[in-house]
C-alpha positions as CSV (number, residue, x, y, z in Angstrom):
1,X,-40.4,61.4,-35.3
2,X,-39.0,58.7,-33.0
3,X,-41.2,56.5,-34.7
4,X,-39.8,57.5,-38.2
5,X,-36.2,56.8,-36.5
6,X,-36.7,53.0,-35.2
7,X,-38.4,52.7,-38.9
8,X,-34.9,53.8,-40.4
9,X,-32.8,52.0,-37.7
10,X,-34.8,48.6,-38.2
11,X,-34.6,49.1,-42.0
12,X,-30.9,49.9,-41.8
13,X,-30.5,46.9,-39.5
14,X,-32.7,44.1,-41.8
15,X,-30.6,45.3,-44.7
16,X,-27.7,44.2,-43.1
17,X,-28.7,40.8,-42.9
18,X,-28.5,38.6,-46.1
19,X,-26.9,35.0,-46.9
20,X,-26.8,34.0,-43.2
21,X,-30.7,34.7,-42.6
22,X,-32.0,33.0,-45.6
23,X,-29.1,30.7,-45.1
24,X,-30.8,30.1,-41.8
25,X,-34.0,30.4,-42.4
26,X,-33.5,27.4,-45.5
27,X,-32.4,25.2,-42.5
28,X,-35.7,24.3,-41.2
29,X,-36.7,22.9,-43.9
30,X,-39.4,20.0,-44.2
31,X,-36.3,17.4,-43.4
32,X,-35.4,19.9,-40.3
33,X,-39.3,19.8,-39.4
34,X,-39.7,16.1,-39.4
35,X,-36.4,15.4,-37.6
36,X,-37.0,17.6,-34.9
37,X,-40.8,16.7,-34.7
38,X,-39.7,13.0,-34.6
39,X,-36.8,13.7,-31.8
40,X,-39.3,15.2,-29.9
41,X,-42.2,12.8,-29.8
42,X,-39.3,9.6,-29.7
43,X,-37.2,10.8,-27.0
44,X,-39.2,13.7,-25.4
45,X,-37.3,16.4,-23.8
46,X,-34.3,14.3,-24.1
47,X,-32.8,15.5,-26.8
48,X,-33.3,19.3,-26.7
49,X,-29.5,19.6,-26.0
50,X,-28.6,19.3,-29.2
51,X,-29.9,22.0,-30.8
52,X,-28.6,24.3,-28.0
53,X,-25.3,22.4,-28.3
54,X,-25.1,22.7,-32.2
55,X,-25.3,26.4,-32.3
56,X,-22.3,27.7,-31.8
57,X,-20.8,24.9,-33.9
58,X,-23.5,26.1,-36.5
59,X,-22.4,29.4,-36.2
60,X,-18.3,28.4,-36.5
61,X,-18.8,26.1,-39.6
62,X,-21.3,29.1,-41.5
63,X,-18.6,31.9,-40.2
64,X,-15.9,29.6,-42.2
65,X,-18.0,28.5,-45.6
66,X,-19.0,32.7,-45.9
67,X,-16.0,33.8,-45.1
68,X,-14.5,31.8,-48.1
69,X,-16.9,32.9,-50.5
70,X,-16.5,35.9,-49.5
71,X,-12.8,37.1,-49.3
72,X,-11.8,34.4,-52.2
73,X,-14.7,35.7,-54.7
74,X,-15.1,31.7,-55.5
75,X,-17.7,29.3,-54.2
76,X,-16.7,26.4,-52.5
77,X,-16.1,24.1,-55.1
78,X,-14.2,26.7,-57.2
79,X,-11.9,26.8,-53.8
80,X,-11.3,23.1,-53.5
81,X,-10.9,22.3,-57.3
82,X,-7.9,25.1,-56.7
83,X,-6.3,23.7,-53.6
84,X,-7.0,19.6,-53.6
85,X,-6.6,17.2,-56.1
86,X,-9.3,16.1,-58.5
87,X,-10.6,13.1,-56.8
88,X,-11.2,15.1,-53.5
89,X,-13.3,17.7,-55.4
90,X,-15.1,15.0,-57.5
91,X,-16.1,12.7,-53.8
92,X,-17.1,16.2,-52.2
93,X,-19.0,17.0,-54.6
94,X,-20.5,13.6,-55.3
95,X,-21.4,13.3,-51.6
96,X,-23.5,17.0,-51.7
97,X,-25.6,15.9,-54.7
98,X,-26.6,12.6,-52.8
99,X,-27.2,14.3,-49.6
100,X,-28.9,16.6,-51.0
101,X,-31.2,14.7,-53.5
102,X,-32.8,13.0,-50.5
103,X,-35.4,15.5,-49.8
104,X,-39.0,14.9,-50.9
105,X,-41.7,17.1,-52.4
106,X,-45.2,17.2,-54.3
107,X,-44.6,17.2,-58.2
108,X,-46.1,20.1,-58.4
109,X,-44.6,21.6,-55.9
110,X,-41.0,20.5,-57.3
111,X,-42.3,22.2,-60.7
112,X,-43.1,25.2,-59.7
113,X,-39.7,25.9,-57.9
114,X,-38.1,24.9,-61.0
115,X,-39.9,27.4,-63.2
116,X,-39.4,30.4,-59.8
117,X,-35.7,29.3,-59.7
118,X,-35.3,29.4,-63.8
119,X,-37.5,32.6,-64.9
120,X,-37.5,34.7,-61.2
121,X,-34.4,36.3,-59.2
122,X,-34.3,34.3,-56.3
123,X,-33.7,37.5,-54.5
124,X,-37.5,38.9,-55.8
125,X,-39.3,36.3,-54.5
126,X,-37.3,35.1,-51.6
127,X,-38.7,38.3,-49.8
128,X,-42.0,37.5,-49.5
129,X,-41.3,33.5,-48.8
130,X,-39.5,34.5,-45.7
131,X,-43.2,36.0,-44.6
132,X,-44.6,32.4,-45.3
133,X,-41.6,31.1,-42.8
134,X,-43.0,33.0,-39.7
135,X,-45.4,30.1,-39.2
136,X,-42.8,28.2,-37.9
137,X,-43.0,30.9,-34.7
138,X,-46.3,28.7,-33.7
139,X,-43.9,26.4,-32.4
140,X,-43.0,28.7,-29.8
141,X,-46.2,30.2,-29.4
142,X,-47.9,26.2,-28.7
143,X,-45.4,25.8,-25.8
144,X,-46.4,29.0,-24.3
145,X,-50.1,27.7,-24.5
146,X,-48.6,24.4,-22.1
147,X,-48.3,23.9,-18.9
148,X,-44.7,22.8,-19.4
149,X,-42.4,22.0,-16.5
150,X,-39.3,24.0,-17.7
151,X,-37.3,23.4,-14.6
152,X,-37.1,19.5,-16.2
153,X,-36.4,21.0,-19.5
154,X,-33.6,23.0,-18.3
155,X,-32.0,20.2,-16.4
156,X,-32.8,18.0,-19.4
157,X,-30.6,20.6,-21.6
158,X,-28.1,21.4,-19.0
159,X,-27.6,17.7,-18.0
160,X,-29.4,15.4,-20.1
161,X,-30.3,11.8,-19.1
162,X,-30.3,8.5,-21.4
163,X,-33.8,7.6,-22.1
164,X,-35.4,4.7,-20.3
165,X,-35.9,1.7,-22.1
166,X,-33.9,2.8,-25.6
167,X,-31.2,1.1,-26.9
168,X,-28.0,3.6,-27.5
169,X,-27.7,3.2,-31.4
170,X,-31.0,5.0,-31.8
171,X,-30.3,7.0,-29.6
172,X,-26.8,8.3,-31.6
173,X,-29.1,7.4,-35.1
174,X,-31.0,10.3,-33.9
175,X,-28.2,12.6,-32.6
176,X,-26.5,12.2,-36.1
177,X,-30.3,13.3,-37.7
178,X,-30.6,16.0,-35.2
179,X,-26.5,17.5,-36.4
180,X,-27.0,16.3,-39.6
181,X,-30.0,18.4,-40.4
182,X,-28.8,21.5,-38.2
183,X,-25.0,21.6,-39.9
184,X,-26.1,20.8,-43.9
185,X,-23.0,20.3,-45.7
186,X,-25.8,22.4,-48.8
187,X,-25.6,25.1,-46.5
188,X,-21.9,25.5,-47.0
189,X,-21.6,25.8,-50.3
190,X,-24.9,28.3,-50.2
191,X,-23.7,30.5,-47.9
192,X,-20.1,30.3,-50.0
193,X,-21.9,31.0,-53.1
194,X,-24.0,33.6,-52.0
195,X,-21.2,35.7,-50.7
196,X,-19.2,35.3,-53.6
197,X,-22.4,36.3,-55.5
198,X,-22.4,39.7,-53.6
199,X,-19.2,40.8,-54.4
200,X,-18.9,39.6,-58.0
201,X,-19.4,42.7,-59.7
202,X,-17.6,44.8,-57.1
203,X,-14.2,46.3,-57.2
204,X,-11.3,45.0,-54.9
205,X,-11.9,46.1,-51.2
206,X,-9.5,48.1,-48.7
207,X,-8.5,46.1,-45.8
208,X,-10.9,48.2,-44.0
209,X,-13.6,47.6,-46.1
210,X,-13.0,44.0,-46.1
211,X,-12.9,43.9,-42.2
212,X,-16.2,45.9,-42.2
213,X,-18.1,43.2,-44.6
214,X,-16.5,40.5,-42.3
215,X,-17.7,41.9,-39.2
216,X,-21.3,42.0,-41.3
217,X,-21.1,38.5,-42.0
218,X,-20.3,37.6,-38.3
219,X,-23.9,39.2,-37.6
220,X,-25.7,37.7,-40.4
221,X,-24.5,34.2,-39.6
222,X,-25.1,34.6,-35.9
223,X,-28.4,36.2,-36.2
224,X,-29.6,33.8,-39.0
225,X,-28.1,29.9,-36.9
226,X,-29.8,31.6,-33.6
227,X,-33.0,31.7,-34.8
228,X,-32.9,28.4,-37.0
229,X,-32.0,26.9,-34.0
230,X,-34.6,28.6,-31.9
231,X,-37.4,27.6,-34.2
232,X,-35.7,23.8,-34.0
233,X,-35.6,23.6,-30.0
234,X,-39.5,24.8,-30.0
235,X,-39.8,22.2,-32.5
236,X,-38.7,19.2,-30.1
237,X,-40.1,21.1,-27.7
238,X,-43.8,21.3,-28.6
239,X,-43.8,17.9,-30.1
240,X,-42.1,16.3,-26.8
241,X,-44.5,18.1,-24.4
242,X,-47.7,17.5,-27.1
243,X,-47.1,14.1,-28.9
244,X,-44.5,12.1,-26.5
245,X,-46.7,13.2,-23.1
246,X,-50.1,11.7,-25.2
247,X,-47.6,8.3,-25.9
248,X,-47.4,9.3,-29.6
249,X,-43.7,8.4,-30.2
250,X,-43.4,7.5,-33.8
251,X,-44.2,9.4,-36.6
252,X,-44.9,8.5,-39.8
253,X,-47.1,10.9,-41.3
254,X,-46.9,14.7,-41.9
255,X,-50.4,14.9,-40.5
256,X,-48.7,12.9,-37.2
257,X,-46.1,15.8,-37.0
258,X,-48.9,18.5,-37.8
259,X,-50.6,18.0,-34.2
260,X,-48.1,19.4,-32.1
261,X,-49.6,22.1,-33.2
262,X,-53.6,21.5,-32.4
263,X,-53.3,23.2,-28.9
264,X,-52.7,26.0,-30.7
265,X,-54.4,25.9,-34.2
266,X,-57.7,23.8,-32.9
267,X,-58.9,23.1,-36.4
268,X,-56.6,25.1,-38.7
269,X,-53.7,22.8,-37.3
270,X,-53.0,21.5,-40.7
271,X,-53.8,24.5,-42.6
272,X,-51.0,26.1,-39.9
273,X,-48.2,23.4,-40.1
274,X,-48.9,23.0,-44.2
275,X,-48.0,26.6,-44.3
276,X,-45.3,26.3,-42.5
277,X,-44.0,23.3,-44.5
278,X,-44.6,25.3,-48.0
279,X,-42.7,28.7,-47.0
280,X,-39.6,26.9,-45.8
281,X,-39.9,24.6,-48.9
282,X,-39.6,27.0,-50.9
283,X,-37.0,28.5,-49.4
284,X,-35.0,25.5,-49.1
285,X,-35.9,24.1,-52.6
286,X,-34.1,26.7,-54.8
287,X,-30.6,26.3,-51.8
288,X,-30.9,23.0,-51.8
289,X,-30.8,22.7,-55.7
290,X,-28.6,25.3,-55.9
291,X,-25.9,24.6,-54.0
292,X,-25.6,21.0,-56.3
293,X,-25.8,24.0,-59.0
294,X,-22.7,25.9,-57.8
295,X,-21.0,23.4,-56.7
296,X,-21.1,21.1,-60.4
297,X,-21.0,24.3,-62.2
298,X,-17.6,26.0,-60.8
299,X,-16.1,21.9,-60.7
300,X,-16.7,21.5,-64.7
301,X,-15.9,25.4,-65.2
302,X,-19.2,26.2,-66.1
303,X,-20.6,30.2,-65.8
304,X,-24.0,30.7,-64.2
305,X,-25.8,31.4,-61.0
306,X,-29.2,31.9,-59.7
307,X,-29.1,35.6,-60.7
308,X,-28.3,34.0,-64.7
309,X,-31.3,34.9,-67.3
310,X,-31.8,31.8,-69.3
311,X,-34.0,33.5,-72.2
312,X,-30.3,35.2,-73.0
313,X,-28.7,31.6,-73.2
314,X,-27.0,32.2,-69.9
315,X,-26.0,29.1,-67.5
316,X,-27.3,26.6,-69.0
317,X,-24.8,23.8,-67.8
318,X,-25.9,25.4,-64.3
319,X,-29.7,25.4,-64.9
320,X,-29.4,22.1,-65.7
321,X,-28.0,20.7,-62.7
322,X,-30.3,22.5,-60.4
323,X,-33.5,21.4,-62.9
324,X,-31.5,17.7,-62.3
325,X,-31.3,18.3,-58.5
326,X,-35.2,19.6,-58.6
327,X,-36.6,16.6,-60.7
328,X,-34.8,14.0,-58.4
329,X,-36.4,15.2,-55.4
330,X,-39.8,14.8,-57.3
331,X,-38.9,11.2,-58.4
332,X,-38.4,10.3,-55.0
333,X,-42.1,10.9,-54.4
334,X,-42.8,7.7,-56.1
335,X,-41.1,5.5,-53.7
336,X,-42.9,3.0,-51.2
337,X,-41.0,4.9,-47.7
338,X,-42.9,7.0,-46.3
339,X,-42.4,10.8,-46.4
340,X,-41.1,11.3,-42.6
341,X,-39.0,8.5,-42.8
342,X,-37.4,9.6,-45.8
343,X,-36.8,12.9,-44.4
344,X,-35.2,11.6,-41.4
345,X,-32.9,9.2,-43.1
346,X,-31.9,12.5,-45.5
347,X,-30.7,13.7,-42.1
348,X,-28.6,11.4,-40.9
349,X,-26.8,10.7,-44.6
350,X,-26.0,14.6,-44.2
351,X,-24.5,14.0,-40.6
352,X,-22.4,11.4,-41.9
353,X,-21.0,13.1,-45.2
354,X,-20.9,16.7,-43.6
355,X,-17.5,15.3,-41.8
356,X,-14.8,15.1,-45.1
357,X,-16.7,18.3,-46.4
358,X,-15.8,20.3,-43.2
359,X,-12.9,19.1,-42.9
360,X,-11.2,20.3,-46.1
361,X,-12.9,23.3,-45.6
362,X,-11.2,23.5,-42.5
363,X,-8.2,23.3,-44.6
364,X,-9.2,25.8,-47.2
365,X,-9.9,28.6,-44.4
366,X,-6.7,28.3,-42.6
367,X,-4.7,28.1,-45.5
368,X,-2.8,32.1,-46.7
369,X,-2.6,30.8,-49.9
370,X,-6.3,30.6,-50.0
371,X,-7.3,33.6,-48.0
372,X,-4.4,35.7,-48.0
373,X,-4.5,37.9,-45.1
374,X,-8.0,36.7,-43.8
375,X,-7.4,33.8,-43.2
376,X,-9.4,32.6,-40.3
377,X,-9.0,33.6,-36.6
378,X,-7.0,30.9,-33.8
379,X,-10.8,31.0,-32.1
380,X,-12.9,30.1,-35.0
381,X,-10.2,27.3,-36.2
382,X,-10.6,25.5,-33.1
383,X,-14.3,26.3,-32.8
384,X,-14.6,24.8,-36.4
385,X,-12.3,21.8,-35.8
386,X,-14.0,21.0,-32.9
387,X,-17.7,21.4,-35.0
388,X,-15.9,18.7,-37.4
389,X,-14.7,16.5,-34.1
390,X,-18.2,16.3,-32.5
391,X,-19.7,15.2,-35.9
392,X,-17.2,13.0,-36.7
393,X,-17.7,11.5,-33.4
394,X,-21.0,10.7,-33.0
395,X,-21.0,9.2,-36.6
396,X,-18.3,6.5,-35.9
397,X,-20.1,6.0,-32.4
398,X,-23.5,5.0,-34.2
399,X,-21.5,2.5,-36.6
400,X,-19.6,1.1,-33.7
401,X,-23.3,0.6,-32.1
402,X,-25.1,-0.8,-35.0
C-alpha cells in the first residue's frame, strides 16, 4: 500500500515537470559536453564556480522567458515583434539562428531528427530520449570512483584562484563558453514556446489558476537548471580530476573528452560517453531547431509548431525553417575545424549574443502592457538584470583583453 502511494506521489510529482526539465535537460548538449570537458581538462578545478555561479542566474533568466510564454499565450518573438520595432525583432532573431546553427552533428544523425521532428510529436518520443540522457549521471558516478580532494574543490568554488601560467583572455574566452553554453539564448525562446504551446487550446485562467501554473513553472525551471547544472559541474569535475591531473589539457577530439570516463567504463568508455552524446542530441536537436522555428515563424506571421501534422499541409513555412536550421548543422560537418573546437566556439558566440536577447526580454517581463498583472516580481527583475550584467560583463572584459 505505501508502496502503491510513493508510486502515485512520484507519478503525480514527474507530471508536474514539463518545459523546464527537457528545457534543462536539452542544455547539456554535445556543445555543453565539450565545453565543460574542455574547461575541465584546460583549467582543472579552476573553473567549477561557474556553473555553481550560473545557476541561479539560469534559473532567473528561464523563470522570465516561461513566464512570458506562458501568461502572454505568445512565444518570444511573437512578444517582441509586438512591443519593439522591426529592426530589433529582425537582429534578435538573426542573432538566434546564427548561434544556433553552430552546432555539429553526423548526417545521418541530422536526418533522422529531421524526419522525428517532421512525422513524430516531439512529446512521444522525447519520453524515452530523456532515458538515453541518464548516462550523463556517469559523470557523477566517475568522481565518486576518485580519490578527489574536495576540500581543494570547495575552496576552488568558494574562492577560486587564477590559473598559473594562463594568460587572462583565455581565461574570460572560457568563462564566456562556460555562461554561454549554460544561459542559451535557444533556450529562451524554447521554454517561451513551449509554455505558450501548453496553454494554446485552453480557456482563459482565474487569477488563481494562473498563480497556481506559475508557481508550477517556478518548480519545473528550478528542478530542470539544478540538475543541468549538476550534470555540468561533474562534467568539469571528472575531466579536471581525470584528464588535467594526467597533463591532458587540450582537447580536440570527442574520443579525448570520452576518457574522463575510463575509470569508470574501462572499455565501454566510448560506448558510455557516445550514448550520452546521442540522448542529449537528440534532445537538443529538435529545441535547438526549433526555437529558430518559432522564433522565424511568429516574426513572418506564420502558423505552425512542433505539435503541427505536415501530411495535413500544416506549418509548412515552420517546417521549413527548422529542416533549414537541421540541414545547416549537418553542412557544418564538412568543414576543416575540428568537432570540439567548433563546439566550443558555438559557446562563446551564444555568451556574446545572449546579452541584447536578455535584455529586451528583461523589458518584455516588466512591462504591464505585456503581462498585465503578472508581470514579474521586484526579486526576479533584479535577479534577471543582474543575469544580463554578469554576461554582459565578462563579454566586454574578453574583448578588452584580446
Amino acid at each position: 500500500m505505501i508502496a502503491k502511494i510513493r508510486k502515485i506521489n512520484l507519478k503525480s510529482g514527474m507530471s508536474r515537470l514539463g518545459p523546464g526539465l527537457i528545457t534543462g535537460a536539452a542544455d547539456d548538449d554535445p556543445s555543453g559536453i565539450a565545453t565543460y570537458s574542455q574547461a575541465g581538462a584546460q583549467f582543472g578545478f579552476s573553473m567549477l564556480w561557474t556553473v555553481v555561479l550560473t545557476l541561479p542566474l539560469m534559473v532567473a533568466i528561464q523563470l522570465v522567458s516561461a513566464r512570458i510564454g506562458f501568461v502572454t499565450r505568445r512565444g518570444l518573438a511573437a512578444n517582441i515583434k509586438a512591443s519593439f520595432p522591426r529592426w530589433v525583432l529582425l537582429s534578435v532573431v538573426g542573432m538566434l539562428l546564427v548561434g544556433g546553427s553552430a552546432h555539429v552533428y553526423a548526417v545521418t544523425f541530422g536526418l533522422l531528427c529531421l524526419v522525428l521532428q517532421v512525422f513524430l510529436p516531439y512529446k512521444t518520443y522525447v519520453r524515452w530520449l530523456k532515458w538515453l540522457t541518464l548516462a550523463l549521471l556517469s559523470y557523477v558516478a566517475v568522481v565518486f570512483s576518485l580519490h578527489v580532494d574536495w576540500r581543494q574543490v570547495a575552496s576552488q568554488v568558494v574562492w577560486p584562484q587564477w590559473p598559473e601560467g594562463v594568460q587572462g583572455h583565455d581565461v574570460l574566452l572560457m568563462v564566456v563558453a562556460v555562461f554561454g553554453t549554460t544561459i542559451s539564448p535557444y533556450l529562451f525562446f524554447w521554454q517561451a514556446a513551449q509554455e505558450m504551446e501548453d496553454t494554446r487550446d485552453s480557456a482563459p485562467e482565474s487569477p488563481k489558476d494562473v498563480r497556481r501554473h506559475l508557481r508550477r513553472i517556478k518548480l519545473d525551471t528550478v528542478i530542470g537548471m539544478a540538475f543541468s547544472n549538476l550534470i555540468a559541474f561533474f562534467i568539469i569535475l571528472s575531466t579536471a580530476a581525470t584528464l588535467h591531473a594526467a597533463g591532458v589539457t587540450d582537447i580536440q577530439t570527442s574520443a579525448q573528452a570520452a576518457e574522463a570516463l575510463r575509470p569508470l567504463a574501462g572499455d565501454l568508455t566510448f560506448l558510455l560517453f557516445s550514448l550520452g552524446i546521442i540522448g542529449t542530441g537528440l534532445l537538443a536537436v529538435p529545441v535547438l531547431a526549433g526555437s529558430a522555428g518559432y522564433a522565424v515563424a511568429e516574426a513572418a506571421g506564420w502558423p505552425g509548431s512542433l505539435s503541427s501534422r505536415l501530411d495535413k499541409g500544416e506549418g509548412r513555412g515552420f517546417y521549413a525553417v527548422v529542416a533549414a536550421a537541421t540541414v545547416g548543422g549537418v553542412i557544418l560537418c564538412f568543414t576543416p575545424m575540428d568537432p570540439v573546437k567548433e563546439l566550443f566556439w558555438s559557446a562563446v558566440l551564444n555568451g556574446i549574443i545572449a546579452v541584447p536577447i536578455m535584455a529586451v526580454m528583461m523589458v518584455l517581463a516588466s512591462r504591464a502592457k505585456t503581462m498585465g498583472a503578472h508581470v514579474i516580481s521586484a526579486r526576479l527583475r533584479w535577479l534577471g538584470w543582474i543575469a544580463t550584467a554578469v554576461m554582459m560583463v565578462t563579454v566586454v572584459a574578453m574583448f578588452m583583453t584580446s
